[in-house]
Each structure stands twice: as C-alpha cells, then as structure tokens.
C-alpha positions in Angstrom: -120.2 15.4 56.8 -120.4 12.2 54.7 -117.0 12.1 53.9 -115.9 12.9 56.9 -117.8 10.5 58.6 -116.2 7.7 55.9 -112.8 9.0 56.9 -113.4 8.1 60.3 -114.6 4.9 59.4 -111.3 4.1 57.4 -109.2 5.1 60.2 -111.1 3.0 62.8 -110.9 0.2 60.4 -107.6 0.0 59.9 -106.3 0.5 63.4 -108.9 -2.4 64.4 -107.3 -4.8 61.9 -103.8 -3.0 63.0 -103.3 -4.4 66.8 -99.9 -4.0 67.9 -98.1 -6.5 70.2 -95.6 -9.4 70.1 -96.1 -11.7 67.3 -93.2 -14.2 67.8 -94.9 -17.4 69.7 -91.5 -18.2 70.8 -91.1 -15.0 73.1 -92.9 -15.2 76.7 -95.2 -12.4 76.0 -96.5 -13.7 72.6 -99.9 -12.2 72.1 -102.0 -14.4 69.8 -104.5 -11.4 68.9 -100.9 -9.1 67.9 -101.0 -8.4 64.3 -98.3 -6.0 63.6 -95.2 -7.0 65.9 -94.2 -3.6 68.1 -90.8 -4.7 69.4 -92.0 -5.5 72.6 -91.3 -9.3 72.6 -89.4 -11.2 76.0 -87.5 -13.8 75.6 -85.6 -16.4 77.9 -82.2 -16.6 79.1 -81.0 -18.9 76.3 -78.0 -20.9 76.6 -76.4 -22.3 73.2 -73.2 -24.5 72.6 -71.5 -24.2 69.7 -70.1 -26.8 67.8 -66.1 -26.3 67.6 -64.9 -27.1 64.0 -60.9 -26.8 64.1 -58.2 -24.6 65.2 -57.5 -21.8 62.5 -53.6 -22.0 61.5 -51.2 -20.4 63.3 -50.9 -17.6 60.6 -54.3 -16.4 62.0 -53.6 -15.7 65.7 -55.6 -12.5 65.4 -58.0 -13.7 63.0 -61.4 -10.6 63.4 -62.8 -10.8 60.2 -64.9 -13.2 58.3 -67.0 -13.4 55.7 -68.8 -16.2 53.5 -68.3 -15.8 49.7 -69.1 -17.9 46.6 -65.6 -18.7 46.3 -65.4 -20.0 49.8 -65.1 -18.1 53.2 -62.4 -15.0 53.4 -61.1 -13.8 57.0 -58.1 -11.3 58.2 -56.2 -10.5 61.3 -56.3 -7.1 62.9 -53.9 -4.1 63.7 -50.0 -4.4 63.3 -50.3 -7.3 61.2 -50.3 -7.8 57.1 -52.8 -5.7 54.4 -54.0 -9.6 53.5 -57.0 -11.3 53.2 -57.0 -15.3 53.4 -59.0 -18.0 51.5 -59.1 -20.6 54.5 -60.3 -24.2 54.6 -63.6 -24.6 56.8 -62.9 -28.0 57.7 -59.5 -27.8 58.6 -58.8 -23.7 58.7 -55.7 -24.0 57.0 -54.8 -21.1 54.6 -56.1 -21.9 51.1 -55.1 -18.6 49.3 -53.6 -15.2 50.2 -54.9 -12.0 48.6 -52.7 -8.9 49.4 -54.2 -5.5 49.2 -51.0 -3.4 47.8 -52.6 0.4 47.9 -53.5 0.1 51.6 -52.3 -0.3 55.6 -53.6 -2.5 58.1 -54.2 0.4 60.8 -57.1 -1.8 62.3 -58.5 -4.3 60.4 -61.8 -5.4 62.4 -64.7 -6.4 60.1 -65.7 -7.8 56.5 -68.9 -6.9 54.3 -70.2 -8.5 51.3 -72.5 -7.0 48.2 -73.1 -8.7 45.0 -69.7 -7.5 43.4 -67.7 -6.3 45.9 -65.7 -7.4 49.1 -65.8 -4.9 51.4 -63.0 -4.4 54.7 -63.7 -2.2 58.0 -60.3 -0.3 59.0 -62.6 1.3 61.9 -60.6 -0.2 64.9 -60.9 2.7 67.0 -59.6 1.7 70.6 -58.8 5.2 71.4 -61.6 7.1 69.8 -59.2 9.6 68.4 -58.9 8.7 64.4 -59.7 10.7 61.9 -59.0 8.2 59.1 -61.8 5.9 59.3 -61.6 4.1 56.3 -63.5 1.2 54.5 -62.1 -1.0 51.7 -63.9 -2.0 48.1 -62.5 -4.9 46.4 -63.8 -6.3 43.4 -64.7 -10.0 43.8 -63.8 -11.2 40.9 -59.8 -9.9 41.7 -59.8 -11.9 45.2 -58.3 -15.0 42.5 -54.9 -12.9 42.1 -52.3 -12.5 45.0 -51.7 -8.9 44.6 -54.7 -6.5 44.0 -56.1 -3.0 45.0 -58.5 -1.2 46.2 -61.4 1.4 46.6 -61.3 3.9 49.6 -64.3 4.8 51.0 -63.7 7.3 54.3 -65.7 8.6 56.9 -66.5 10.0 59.7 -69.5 9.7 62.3 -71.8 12.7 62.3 -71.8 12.6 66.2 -68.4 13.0 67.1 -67.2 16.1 68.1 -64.1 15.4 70.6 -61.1 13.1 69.0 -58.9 13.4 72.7 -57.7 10.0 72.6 -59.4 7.9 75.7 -58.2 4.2 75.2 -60.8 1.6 75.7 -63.0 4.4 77.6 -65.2 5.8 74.3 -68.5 5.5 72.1 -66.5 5.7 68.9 -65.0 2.3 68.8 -66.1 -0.2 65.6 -65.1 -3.7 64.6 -68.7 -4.7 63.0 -70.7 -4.0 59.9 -72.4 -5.4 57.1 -74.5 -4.4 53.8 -77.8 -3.7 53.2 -80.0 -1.9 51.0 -77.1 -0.5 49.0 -76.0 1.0 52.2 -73.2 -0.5 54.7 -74.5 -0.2 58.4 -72.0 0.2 61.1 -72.1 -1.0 64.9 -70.2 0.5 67.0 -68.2 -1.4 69.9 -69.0 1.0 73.0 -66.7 1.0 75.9 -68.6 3.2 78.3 -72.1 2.3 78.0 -71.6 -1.0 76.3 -74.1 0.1 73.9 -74.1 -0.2 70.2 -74.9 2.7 67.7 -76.7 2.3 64.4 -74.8 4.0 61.6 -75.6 4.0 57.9 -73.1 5.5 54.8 -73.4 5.0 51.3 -71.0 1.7 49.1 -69.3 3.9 47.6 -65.7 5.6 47.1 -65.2 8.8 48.5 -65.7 10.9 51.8 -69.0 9.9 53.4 -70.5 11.0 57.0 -71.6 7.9 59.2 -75.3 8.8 59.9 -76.4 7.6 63.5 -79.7 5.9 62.9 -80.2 4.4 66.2 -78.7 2.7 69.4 -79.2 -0.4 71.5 -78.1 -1.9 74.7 -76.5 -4.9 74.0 -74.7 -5.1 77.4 -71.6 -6.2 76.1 -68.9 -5.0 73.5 -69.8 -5.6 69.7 -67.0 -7.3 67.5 -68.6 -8.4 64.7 -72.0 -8.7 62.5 -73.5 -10.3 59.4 -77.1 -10.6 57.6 -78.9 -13.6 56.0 -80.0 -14.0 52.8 -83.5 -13.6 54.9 -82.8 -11.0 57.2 -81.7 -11.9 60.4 -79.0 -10.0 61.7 -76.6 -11.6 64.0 -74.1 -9.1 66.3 -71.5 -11.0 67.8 -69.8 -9.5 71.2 -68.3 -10.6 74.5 -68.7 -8.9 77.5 -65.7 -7.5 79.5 -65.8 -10.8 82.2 -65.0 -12.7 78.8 -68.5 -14.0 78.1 -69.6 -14.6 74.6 -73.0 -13.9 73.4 -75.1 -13.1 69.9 -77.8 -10.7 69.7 -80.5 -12.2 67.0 -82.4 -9.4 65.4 -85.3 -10.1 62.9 -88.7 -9.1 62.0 -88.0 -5.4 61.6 -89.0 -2.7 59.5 -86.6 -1.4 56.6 -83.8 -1.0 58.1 -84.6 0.0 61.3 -83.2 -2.9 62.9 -83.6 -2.0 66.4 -87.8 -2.4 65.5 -88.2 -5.8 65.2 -87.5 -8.5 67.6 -84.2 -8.8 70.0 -83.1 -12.1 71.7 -79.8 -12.5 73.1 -77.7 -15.6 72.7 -75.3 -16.6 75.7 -72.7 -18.6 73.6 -69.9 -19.4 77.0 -67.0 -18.1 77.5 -63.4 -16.9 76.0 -62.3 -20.3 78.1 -64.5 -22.5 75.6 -65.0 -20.1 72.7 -61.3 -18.3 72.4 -62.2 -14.6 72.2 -65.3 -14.6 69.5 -64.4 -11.5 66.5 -66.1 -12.4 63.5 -68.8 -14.2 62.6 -70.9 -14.9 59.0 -74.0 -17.0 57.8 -73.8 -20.1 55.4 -76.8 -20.7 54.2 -80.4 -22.3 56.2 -79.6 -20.3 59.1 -76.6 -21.9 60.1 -73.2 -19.4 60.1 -69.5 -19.9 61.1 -67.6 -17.9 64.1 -64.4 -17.2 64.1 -61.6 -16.4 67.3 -58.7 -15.4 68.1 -56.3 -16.5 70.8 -57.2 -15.9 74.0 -54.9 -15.3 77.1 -56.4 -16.9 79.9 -53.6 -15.6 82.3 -49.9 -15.6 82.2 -49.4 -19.7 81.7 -52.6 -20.5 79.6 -53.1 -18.9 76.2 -55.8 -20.7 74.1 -55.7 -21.3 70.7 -57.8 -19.5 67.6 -60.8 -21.7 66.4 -63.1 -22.1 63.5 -66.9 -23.0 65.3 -70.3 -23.0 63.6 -73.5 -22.4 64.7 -77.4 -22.0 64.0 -80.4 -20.3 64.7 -83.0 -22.0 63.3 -84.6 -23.3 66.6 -85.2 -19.1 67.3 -86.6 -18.3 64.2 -88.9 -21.5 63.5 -91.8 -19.7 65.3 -92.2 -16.6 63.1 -92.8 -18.2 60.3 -95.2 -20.6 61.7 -99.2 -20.2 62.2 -100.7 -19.3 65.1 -103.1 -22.4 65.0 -99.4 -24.7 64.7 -97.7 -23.1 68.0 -101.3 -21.9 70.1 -103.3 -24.0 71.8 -106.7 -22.0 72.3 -108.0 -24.2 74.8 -105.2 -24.1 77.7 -106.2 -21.7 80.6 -103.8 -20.4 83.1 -106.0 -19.4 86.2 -106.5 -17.1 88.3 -105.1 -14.0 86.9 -103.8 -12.0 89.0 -102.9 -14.7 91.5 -101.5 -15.4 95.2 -100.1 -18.1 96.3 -101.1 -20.5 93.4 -102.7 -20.8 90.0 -104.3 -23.8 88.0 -103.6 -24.6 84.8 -106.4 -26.6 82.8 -105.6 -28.6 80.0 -108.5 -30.1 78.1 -105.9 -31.6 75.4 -105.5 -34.1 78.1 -101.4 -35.0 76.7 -98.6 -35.2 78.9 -97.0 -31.2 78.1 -93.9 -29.1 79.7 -94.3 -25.9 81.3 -92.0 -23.0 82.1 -92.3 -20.5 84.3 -89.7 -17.1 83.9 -89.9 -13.9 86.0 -89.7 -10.3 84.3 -85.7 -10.5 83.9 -86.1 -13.8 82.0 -85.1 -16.2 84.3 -86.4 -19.5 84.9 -88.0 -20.1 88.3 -89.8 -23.0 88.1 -90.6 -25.8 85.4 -92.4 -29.1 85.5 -94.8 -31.4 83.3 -98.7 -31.1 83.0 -100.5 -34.7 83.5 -103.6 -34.6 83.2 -107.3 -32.2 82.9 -105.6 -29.5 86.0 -102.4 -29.4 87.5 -101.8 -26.9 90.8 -98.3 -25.1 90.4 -97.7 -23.5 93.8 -95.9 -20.2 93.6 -96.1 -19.2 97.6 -91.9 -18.6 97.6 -91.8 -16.6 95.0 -92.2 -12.5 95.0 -95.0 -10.4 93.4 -94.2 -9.2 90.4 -95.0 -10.4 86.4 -94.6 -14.1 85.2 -94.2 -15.7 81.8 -95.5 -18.9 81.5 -94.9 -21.4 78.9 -96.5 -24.1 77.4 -95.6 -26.9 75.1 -94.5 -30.0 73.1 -91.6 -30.8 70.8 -94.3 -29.5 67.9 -96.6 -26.6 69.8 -96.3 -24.1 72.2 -98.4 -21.3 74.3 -97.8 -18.5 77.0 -99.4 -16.8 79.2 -98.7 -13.0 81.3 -99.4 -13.9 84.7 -99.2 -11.3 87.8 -98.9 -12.7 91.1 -100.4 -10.0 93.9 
C-alpha cells in the first residue's frame, strides 16, 4: 500500500509541475502558468516586407532551389532545363560557378538539402502525381569546386500512395521542399487538393527507401520550399493559388515532430512584389535569403527573378525570453466574460499599446493606455473570444477575454 501510495504521489507531482499550455509570450493566448508548450499557441495576422536584394541573372529564370553553404550559397532551375547547380553572387546574383551533375537528368529539379558532407538535390517535382522515379541527389561537398561531378541516387517512394493515374496539378503527391535533420531528410509535400502539406521522413542514404508519412498540416497554401536553422526553426515557404506569398515559422517542437511545437504564418505579399517565391535558406542569426523565379503577371507583364532576404528574429525573441521580461503581473483586464465594455487597470502607470484580435486573428481594435484605467468599449463587436495584448517596445502581456 506504501508504495503504491508513493506512486501516486510521483505521478501527481509530476503532472502538477507538468502544466500544459502556450508558452510563447508573443502568441495571444500565452499562458504565463504553461510549463510544457502543447501546440496550442494563436498568433496574429502578421504582415512582413522583405528586403529585395537584386535580380538573379538571366541564366536563372526558373531559379527553385537554394541553399546556404560554407562555400557560399548554391541554387538550380527546375524541369526541362540543365543537370547544374550554380555558385551565385548574393549581392549581385550573378553566376559565380557552375557545377554539372554528369550521371543524372533534370526531370524536376525543386529543392536543395544540406548535411555536414553532402549536398543534397530533390528531383520530386511531381505536378501530375504519377512518377514512379522519385529520386534525391548526394553530392559530396568537397566536389562542388570542379565543373563536372557525380552523384549518389537515393530513390523512393511515399508509403501512402497507391494510385499513380496521372492528375496534373489536382493531387497530394506533389513535392518541391525538404531539408535534413537528424540523419534523416524530411519531405513536404506541395498539395494541390487540400493545400495541405504531409510530413515524410527517409533515411541520407543511397538506395531504394519508402517516404514514411509522419504527419500533416494545413498550411492553406502550396509548399515550394523549406530549410532549418542551426537552432531549429523551420521555415516552409509557399504561395497560395491567388499568388500570395507566405512562410509558415515552426519552432519549439519535440524531436522531430514538427507539427508539435508552435505554428505562425508569415504573409510575405504577393508574386507582383515578390516574383513567384521557390526556394528559400537561412544565413546565420535568424536571418535567411529567398529566392524567385519569373513571374507572368498576364500576357504583357512578366516580372523578373529576384534574390530577397529576410528574418525572423522579431517572432522568435519571446521564447527565449523570461516570463518576468515579457509579463507584467500586475495588469488586469476586467470583467471577464464581458458585455459591452471592459476596463483595463494599469498600476505601472506608463503610457503602453494594446491590441485587440478576434479568434481568426484579426485585429479589431487597438489604441494606447494613459493612465491607472482606461474603458475600451467593445458594444459593435460580436460575442465570441478575444485576444488582448499588451505592451512596450521591451515587455508584453495578454489576456483571453469572452465577450457574452
């Protein structure tokens, strides 16, 4: 009975000091009592701008590929063009170097993958969801220096798929992203029907491999291209089919269950400011390079291929912060649920923004607090949950409101 009784007391224990919630003090829902973060965290709509570097030479109209080496940053173009790989200047994204890759096609080049020795390049492009030579590429690093080189053949095939009837642009079995992890390479899929994207893991290695699915994820878009920092944060780059770029940011996960962790989607513009986004790779400090390729605006208007860069550090910041730096204990938000109005009381007595977002994310209302209590009337808006936010340029709260 004594032991069984100490059992017990373990288990309570542990699940006391265990309290699952959202730990990221950026998100709207933070809970500042969460101690293991359950995937459950809200963000925002977030806007971002990125900055435009140059125009990519006009070698690279179909540039989908990048990647972010120690000998400098490596991109490709896709289908019906050459079995090459280019060494490209990132200031001016002219053509530095061209490595050709003698033992191979370009069926559909969509994606490159780096480990510690070897270069890796997706031939996945799968518009009709019909191949059966799914194929990866190994090259050595240290032969990317010579113009003529080979390499390793790793194939596959997802362990899912069961029909290969060709339906163009109308499957699940499209793929133009990937990157490596964990000795493993992890494969997103770009899915046309439900504009999801599936999870799949396969060993580095040459040889035939099945494509495990681990998990999916509704990205709401199409998926062209992904890479992970030297920290782990994933990026997924994608577009949606109005032409609208966008970046899912996932970090904080377990293993490499990436869908675990947290998920905040990045509106980036449009193909008409962006070109038509396809690859995309981190530098270092959380700051990463996209790459495009021309983009047909309509019959007279065809915009150019571009080198941009970009960074996430301003969505990251908060997990790594205390809860005492980005909290302030002392705020209220009142009454809970309310009506018409609620107070907020600030005994900091500083000049502070607030936000307030409804249950999609969207910002209703935002103003300044001035003072010990400020009245935010809320009489035009519908019942439903509210995120509130609070804070400076160094702190910030929130609050779950519910408005009856």
């Amino acid at each position: 009975m004594k032991i069984i009784i100490l059992i017990a007391s373990i288990f309570f224990l542990v699940n006391l000091n265990a309290q699952p919630g959202c730990t990221d003090p950026l998100a709207l829902n933070y809970d500042s009592n969460a101690t293991e973060n359950d995937g459950s965290c809200l963000y925002p709509m977030t806007n971002y701008t990125m900055t435009e570097i140059t125009q990519l030479s006009e070698s690279l109209k179909e540039c989908s590929g990048a990647e972010l080496l120690s000998s400098g940053r490596w991109v490709h173009n896709d289908r019906g063009n050459e079995h090459e790989v280019y060494l490209i200047d990132s200031l001016n994204g002219e053509i530095l170097h061209t490595a050709n890759i003698a033992n191979v096609g370009n069926i559909d080049w969509e994606d490159l993958a780096e480990s510690e020795n070897y270069l890796y390049i997706g031939d996945f492009g799968n518009n009709g969801g019909n191949r059966t030579d799914l194929r990866i590429y190994r090259i050595n690093k240290n032969d990317l220096s010579n113009s003529l080189i080979s390499a390793e053949i790793i194939q596959f095939a997802y362990s899912d798929q069961v029909d290969f009837s060709e339906n163009n642009n109308n499957n699940n079995f499209d793929c133009e992203a990937f990157l490596f992890h964990d000795d493993q390479l992890h494969l997103f899929t770009k899915n046309w029907v439900d504009h999801k994207t599936k999870h799949y893991t396969l060993p580095a290695v040459p040889g035939f491999h099945m494509a495990q699915l681990k998990d999916s994820f509704d990205v709401a878009g199409l998926i062209t291209s992904a890479d992970i920092s030297l920290d782990d944060e994933i990026v997924l780059l994608g577009y949606t089919t109005l032409g609208l770029n966008f970046m899912w940011l996932l970090f904080d996960f377990n293993g490499n269950d990436f869908f675990s962790g947290n998920k905040r989607r990045i509106s980036l513009g449009s193909g008409v400011t962006n070109s038509q986004t396809e690859g995309i790779t981190f530098r270092e400090n959380g700051y990463g390079y996209v790459s495009s390729e021309q983009f047909k605006v309509n019959d007279q208007i065809t915009l150019p291929q571009k080198l941009l860069s970009f960074s996430i550090n301003q969505w990251i910041g908060g997990t790594t912060s205390t809860k005492e730096n980005y909290s302030f204990d002392t705020i209220k938000a009142f009454p809970n649920p309310f009506q018409n109005s609620f107070e907020i009381e600030n005994p900091l007595n500083k000049t502070l923004c607030w936000k307030l977002f409804n249950n999609f994310g969207q910002l209703v209302k935002n103003g300044e607090l001035i003072g010990l209590k400020t009245k935010i009337d809320v009489d035009d808006l519908p019942s439903g949950i509210y995120y509130l936010s609070i804070f400076n340029d160094k702190h910030q709260c929130n609050f779950t409101l519910i408005k009856e």
